[in-house]
Biopython code that builds the backbone (N, CA, C, O; Angstrom):
import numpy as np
from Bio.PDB.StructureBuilder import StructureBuilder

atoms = [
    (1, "UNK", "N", (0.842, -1.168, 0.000)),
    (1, "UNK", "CA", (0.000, 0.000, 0.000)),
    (1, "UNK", "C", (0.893, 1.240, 0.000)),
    (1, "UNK", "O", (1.573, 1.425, 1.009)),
    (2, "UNK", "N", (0.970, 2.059, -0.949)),
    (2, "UNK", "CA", (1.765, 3.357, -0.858)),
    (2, "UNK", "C", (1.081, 4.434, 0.303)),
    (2, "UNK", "O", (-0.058, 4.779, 0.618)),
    (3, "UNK", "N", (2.606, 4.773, 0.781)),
    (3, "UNK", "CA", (1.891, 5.950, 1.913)),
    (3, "UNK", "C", (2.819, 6.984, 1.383)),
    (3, "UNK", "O", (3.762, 7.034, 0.594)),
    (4, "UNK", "N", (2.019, 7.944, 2.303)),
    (4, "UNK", "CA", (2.139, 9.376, 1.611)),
    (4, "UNK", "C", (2.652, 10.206, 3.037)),
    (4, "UNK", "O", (1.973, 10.416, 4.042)),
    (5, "UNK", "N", (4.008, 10.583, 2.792)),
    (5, "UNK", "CA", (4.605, 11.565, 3.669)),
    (5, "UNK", "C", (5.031, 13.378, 3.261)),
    (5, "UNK", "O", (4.818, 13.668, 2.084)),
    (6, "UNK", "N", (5.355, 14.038, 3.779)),
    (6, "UNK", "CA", (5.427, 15.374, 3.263)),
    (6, "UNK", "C", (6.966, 15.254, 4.110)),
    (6, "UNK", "O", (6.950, 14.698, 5.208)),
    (7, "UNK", "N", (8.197, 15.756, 3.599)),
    (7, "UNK", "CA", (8.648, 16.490, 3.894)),
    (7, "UNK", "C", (9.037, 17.696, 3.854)),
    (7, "UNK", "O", (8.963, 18.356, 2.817)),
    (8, "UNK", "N", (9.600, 18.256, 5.187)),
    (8, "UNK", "CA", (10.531, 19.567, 4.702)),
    (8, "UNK", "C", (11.719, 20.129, 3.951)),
    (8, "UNK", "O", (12.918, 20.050, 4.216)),
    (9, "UNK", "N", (11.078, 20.723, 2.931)),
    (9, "UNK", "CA", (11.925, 21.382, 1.810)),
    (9, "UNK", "C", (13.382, 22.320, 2.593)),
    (9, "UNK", "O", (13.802, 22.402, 3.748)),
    (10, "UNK", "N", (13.690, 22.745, 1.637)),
    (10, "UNK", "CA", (15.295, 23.513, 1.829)),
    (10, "UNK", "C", (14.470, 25.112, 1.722)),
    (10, "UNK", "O", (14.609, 25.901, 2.657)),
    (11, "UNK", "N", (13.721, 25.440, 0.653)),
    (11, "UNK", "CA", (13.328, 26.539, 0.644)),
    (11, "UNK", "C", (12.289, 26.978, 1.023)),
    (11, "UNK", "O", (11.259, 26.345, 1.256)),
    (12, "UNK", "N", (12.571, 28.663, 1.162)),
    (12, "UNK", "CA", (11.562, 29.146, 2.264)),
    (12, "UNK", "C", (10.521, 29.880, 1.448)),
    (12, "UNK", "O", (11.020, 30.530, 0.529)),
    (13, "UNK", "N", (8.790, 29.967, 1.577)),
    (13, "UNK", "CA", (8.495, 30.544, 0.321)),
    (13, "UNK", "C", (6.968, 30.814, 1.516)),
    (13, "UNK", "O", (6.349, 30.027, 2.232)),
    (14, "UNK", "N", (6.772, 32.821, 1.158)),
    (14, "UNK", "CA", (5.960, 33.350, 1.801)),
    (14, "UNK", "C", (5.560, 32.642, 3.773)),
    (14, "UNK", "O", (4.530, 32.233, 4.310)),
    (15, "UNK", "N", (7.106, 32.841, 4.293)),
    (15, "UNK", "CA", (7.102, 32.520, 5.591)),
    (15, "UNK", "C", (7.036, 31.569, 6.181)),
    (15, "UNK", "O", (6.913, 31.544, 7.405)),
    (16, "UNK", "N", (7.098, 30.610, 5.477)),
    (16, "UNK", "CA", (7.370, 29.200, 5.534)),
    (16, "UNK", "C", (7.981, 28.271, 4.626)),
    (16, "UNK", "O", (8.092, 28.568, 3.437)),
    (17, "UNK", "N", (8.512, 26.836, 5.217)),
    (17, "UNK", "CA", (9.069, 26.378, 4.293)),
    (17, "UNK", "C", (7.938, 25.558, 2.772)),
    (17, "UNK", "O", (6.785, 25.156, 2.934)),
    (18, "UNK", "N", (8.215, 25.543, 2.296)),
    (18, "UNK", "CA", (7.517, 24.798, 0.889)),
    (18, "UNK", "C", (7.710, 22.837, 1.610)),
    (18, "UNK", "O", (8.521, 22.430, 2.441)),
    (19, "UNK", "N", (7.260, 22.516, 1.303)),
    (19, "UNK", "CA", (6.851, 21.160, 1.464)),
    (19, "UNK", "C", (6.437, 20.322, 0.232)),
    (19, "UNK", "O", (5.669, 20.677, -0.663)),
    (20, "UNK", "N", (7.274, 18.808, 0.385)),
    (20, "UNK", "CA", (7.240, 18.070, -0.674)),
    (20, "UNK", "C", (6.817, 16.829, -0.557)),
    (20, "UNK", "O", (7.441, 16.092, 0.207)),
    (21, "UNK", "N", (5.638, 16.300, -1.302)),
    (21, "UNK", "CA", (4.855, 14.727, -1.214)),
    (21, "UNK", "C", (6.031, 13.536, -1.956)),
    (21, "UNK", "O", (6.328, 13.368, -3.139)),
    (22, "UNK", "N", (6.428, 12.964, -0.927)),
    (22, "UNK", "CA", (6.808, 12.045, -0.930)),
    (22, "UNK", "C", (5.802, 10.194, -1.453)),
    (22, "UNK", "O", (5.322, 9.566, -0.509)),
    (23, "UNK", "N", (5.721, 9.901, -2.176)),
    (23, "UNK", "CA", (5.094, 8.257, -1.766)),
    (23, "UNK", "C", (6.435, 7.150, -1.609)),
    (23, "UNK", "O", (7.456, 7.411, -2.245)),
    (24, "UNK", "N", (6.396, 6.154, -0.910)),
    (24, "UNK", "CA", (7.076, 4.912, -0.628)),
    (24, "UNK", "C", (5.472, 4.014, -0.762)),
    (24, "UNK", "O", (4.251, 4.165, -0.737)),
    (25, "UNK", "N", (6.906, 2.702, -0.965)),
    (25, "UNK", "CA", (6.198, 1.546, -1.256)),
    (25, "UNK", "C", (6.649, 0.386, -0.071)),
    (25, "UNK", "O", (7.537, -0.465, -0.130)),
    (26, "UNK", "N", (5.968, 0.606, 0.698)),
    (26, "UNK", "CA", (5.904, -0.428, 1.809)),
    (26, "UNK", "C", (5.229, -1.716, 2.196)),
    (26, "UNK", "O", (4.002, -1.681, 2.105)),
    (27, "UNK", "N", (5.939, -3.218, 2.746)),
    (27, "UNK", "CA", (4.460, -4.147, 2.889)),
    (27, "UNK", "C", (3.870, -3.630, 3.944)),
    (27, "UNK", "O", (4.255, -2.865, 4.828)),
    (28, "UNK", "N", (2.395, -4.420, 3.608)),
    (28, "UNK", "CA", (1.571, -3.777, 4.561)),
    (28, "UNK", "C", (1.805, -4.147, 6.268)),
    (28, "UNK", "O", (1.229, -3.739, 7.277)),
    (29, "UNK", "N", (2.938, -5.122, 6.051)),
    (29, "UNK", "CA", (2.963, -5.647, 8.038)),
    (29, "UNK", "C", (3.662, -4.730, 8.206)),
    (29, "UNK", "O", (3.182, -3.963, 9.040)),
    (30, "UNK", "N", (4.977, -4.288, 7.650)),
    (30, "UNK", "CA", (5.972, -2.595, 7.888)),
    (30, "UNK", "C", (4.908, -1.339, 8.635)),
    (30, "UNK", "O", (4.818, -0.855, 9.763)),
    (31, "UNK", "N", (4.253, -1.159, 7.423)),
    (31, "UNK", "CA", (2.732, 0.310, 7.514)),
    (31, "UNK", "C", (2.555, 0.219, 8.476)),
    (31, "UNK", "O", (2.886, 0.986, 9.380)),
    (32, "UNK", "N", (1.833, -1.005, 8.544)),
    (32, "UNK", "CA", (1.199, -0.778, 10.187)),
    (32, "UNK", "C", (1.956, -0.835, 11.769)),
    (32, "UNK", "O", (1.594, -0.326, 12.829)),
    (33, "UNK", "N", (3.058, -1.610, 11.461)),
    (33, "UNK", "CA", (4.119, -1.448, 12.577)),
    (33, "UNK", "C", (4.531, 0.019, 12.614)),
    (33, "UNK", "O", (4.706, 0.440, 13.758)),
    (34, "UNK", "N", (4.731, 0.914, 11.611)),
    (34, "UNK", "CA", (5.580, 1.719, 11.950)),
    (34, "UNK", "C", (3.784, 2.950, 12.240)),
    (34, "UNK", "O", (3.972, 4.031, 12.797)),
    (35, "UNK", "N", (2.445, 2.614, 11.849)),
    (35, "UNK", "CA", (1.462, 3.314, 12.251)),
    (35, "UNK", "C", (1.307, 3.185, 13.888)),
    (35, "UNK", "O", (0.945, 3.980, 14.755)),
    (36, "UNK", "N", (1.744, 1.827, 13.907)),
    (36, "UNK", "CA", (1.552, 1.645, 15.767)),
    (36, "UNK", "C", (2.712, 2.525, 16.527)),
    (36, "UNK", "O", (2.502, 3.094, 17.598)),
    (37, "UNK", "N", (4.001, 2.559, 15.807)),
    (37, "UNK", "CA", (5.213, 2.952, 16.694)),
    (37, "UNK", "C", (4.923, 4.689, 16.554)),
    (37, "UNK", "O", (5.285, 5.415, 17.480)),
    (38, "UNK", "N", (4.244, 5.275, 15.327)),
    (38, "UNK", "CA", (3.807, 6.243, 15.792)),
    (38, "UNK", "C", (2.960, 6.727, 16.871)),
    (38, "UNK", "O", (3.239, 7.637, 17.652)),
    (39, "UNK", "N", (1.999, 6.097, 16.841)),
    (39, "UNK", "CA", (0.903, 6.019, 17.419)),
    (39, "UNK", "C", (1.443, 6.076, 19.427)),
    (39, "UNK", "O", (1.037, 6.722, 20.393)),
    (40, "UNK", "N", (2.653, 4.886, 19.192)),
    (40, "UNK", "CA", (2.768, 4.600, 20.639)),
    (40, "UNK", "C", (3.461, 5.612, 21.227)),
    (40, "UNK", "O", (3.302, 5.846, 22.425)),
    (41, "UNK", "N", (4.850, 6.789, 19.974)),
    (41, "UNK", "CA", (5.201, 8.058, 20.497)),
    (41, "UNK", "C", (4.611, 9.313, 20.228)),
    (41, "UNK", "O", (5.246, 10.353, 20.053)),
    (42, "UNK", "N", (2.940, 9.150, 20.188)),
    (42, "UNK", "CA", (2.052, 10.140, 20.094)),
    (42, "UNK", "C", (2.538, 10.481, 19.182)),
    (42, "UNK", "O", (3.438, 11.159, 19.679)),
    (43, "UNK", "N", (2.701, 10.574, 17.871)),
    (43, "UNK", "CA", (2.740, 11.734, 16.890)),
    (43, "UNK", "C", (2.544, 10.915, 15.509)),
    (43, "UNK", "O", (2.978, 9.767, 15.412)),
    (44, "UNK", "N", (2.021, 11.416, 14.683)),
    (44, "UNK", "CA", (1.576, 11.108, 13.219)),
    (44, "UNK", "C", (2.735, 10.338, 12.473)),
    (44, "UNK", "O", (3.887, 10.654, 12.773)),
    (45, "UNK", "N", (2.539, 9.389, 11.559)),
    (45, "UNK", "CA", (3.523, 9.072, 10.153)),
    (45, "UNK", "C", (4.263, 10.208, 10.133)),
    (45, "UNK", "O", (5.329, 10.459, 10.694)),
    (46, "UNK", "N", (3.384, 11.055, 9.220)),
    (46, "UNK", "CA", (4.635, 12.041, 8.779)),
    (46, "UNK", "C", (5.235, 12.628, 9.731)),
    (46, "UNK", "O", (6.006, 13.314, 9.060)),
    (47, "UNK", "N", (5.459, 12.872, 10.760)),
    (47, "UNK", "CA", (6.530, 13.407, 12.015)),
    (47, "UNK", "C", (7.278, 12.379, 11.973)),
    (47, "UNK", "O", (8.476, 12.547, 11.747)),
    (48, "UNK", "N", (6.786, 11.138, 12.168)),
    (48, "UNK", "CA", (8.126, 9.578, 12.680)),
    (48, "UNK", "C", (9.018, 9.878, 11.187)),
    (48, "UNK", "O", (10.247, 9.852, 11.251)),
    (49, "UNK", "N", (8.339, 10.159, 9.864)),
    (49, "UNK", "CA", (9.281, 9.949, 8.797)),
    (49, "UNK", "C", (10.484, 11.043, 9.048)),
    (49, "UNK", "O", (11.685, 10.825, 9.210)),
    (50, "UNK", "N", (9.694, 12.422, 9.025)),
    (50, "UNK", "CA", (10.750, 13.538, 9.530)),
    (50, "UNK", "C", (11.811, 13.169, 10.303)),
    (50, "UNK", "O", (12.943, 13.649, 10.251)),
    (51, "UNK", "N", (11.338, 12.132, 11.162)),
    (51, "UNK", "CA", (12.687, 12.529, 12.043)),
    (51, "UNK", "C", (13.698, 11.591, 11.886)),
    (51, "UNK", "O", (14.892, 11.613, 12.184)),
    (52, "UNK", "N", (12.743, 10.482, 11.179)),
    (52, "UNK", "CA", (13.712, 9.922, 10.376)),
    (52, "UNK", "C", (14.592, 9.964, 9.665)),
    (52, "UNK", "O", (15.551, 9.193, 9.682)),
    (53, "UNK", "N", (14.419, 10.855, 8.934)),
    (53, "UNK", "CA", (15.079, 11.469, 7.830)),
    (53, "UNK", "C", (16.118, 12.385, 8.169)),
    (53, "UNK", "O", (17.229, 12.557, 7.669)),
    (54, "UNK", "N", (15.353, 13.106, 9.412)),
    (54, "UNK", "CA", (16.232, 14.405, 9.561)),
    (54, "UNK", "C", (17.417, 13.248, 10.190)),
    (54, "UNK", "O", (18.371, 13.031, 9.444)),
    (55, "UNK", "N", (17.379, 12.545, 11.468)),
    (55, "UNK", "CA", (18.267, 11.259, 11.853)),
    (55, "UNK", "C", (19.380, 10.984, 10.192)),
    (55, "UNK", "O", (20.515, 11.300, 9.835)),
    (56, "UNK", "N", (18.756, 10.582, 9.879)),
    (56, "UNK", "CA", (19.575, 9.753, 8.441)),
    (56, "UNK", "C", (20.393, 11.164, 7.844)),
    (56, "UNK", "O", (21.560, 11.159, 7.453)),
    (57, "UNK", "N", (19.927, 11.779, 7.860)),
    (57, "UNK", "CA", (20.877, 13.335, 7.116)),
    (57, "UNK", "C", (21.748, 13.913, 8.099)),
    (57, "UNK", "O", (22.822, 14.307, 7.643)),
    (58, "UNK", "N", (21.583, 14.050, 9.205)),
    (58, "UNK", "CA", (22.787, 14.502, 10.415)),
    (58, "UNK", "C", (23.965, 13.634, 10.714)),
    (58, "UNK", "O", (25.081, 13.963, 11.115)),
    (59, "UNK", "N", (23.289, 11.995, 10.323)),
    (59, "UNK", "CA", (24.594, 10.766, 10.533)),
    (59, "UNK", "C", (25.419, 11.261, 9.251)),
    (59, "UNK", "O", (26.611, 11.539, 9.377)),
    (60, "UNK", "N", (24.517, 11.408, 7.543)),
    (60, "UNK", "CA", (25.136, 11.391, 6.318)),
    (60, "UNK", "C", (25.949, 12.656, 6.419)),
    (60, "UNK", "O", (26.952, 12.561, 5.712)),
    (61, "UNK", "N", (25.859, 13.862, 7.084)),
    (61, "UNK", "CA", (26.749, 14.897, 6.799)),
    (61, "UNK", "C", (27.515, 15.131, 8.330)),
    (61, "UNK", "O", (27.996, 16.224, 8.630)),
    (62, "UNK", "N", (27.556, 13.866, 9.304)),
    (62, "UNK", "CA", (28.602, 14.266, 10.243)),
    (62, "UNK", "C", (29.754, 13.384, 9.566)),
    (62, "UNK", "O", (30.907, 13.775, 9.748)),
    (63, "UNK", "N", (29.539, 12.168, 8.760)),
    (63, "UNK", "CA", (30.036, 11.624, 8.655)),
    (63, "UNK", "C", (30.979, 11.762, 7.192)),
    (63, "UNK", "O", (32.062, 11.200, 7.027)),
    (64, "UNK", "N", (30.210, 12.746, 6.073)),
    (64, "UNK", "CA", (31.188, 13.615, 5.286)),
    (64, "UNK", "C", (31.644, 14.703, 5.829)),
    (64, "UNK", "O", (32.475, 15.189, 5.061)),
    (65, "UNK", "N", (31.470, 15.568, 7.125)),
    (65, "UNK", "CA", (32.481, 16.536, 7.553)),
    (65, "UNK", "C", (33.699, 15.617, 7.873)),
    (65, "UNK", "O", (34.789, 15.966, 7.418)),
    (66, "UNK", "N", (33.617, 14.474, 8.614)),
    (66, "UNK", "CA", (34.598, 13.774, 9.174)),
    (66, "UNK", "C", (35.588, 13.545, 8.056)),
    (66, "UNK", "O", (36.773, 13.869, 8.133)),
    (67, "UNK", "N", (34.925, 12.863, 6.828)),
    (67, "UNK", "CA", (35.753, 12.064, 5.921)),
    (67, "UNK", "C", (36.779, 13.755, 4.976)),
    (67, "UNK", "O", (37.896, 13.933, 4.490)),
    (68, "UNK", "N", (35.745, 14.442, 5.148)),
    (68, "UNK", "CA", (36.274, 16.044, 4.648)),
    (68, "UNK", "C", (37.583, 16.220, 5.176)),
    (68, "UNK", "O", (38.664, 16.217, 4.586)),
    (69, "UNK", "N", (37.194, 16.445, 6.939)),
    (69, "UNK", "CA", (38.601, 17.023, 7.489)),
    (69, "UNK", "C", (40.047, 15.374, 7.434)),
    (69, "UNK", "O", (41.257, 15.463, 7.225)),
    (70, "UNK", "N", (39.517, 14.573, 7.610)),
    (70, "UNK", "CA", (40.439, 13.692, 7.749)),
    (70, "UNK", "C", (41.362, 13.734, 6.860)),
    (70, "UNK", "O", (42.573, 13.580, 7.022)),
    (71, "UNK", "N", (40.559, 14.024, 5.549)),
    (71, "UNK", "CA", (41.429, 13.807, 3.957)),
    (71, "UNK", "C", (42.835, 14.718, 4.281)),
    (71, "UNK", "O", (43.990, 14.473, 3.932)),
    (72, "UNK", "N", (42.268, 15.944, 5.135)),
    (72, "UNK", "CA", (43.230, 17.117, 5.537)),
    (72, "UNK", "C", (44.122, 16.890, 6.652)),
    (72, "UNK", "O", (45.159, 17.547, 6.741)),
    (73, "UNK", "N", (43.919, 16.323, 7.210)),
    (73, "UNK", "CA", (44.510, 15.977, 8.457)),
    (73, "UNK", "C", (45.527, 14.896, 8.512)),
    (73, "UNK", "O", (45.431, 13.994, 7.680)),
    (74, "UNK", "N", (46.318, 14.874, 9.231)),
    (74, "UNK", "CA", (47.699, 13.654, 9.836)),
    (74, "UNK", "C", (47.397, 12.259, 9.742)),
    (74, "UNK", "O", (46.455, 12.479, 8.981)),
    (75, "UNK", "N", (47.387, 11.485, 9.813)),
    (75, "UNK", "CA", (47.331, 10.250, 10.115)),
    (75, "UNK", "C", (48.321, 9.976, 11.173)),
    (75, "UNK", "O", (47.903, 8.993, 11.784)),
    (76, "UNK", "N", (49.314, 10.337, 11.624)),
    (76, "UNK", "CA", (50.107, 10.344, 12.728)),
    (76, "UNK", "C", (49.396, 11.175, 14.306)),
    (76, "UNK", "O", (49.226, 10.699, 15.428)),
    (77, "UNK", "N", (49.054, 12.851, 13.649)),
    (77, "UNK", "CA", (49.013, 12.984, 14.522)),
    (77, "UNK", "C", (46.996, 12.611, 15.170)),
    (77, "UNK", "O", (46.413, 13.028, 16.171)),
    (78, "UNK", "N", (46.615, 11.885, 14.275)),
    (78, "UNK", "CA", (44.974, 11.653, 15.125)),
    (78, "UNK", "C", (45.597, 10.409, 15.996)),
    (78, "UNK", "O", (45.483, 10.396, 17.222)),
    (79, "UNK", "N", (46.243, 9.397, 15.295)),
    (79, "UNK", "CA", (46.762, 8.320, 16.282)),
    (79, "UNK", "C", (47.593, 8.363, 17.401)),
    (79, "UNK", "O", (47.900, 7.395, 18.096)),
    (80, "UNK", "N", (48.063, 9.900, 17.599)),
    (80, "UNK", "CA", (48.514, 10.427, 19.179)),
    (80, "UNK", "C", (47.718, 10.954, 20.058)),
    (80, "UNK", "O", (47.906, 10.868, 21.272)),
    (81, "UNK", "N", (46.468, 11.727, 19.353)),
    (81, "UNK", "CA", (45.430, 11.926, 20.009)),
    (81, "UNK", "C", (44.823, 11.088, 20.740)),
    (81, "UNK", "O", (44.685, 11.315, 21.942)),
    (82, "UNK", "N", (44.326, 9.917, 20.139)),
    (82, "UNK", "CA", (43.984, 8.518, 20.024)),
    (82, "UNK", "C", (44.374, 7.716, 21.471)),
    (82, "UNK", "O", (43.666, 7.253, 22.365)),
    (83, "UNK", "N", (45.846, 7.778, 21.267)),
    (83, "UNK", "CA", (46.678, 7.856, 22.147)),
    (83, "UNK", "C", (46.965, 7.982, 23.396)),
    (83, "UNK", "O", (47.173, 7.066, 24.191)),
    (84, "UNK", "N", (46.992, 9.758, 23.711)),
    (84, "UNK", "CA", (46.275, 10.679, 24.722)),
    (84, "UNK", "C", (44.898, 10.311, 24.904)),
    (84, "UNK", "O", (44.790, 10.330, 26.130)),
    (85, "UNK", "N", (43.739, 9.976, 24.415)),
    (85, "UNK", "CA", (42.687, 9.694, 24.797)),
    (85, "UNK", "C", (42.970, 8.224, 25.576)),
    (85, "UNK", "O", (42.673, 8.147, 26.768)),
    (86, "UNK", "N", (43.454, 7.252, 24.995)),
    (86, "UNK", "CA", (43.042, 6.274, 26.205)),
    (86, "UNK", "C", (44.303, 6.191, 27.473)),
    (86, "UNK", "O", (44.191, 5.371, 28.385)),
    (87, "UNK", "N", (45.391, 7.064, 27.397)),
    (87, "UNK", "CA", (46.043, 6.970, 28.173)),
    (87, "UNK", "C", (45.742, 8.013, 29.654)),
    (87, "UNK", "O", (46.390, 8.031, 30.701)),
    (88, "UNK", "N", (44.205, 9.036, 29.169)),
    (88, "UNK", "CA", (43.837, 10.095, 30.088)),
    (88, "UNK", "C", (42.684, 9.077, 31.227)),
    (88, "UNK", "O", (42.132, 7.996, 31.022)),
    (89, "UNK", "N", (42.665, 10.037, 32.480)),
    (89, "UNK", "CA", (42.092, 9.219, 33.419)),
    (89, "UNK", "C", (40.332, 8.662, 32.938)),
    (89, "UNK", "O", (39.553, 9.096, 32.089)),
    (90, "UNK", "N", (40.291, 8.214, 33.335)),
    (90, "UNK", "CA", (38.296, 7.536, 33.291)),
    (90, "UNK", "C", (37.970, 8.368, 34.211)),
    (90, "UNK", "O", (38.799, 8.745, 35.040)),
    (91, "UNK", "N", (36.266, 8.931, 34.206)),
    (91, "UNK", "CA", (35.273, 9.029, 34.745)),
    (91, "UNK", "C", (35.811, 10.413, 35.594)),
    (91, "UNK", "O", (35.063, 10.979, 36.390)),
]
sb = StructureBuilder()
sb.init_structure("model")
sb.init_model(0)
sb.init_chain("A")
sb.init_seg("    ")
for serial, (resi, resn, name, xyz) in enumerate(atoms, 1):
    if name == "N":
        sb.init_residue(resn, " ", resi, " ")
    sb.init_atom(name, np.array(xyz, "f"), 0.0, 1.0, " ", f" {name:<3s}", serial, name[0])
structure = sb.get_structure()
């Protein structure tokens, strides 16, 4: 059964953002699991997808800043850091 989510767009248009219809193609035992897991953290499909998404895009661009600066960075000196980190006290 296709469901229908909206997300939030990049652009901003007469004081708000513009919004975009999404459909996916899901089985129907998925739908309804993920209608209950809404359901069970009070808030609608389209919020659980949002934050889904927004989740999945904060991992995808912490994880190209990382690969960004690394390209720039030592390989010696992160493995002294590294280093200093487990040789500093616990807790």
């Amino acid at each position: 059964m296709p469901l229908q989510v909206r997300n939030i767009g990049l652009s901003w248009q007469k004081g708000r953002f513009e919004m975009s219809t999404l459909t996916i193609r899901l089985p129907n035992d998925q739908h309804e699991r993920l209608k209950a897991l809404a359901s069970a953290r009070g808030t609608s499909l389209n919020k659980l997808f949002e934050e889904f998404s927004a989740k999945a895009l904060a991992e995808f661009d912490t994880e190209t800043r990382f690969r960004l600066r690394a390209g720039r960075g030592s390989r010696e000196r992160g493995l002294e850091i590294l280093d200093q980190l487990d040789r500093a006290p616990k807790g």
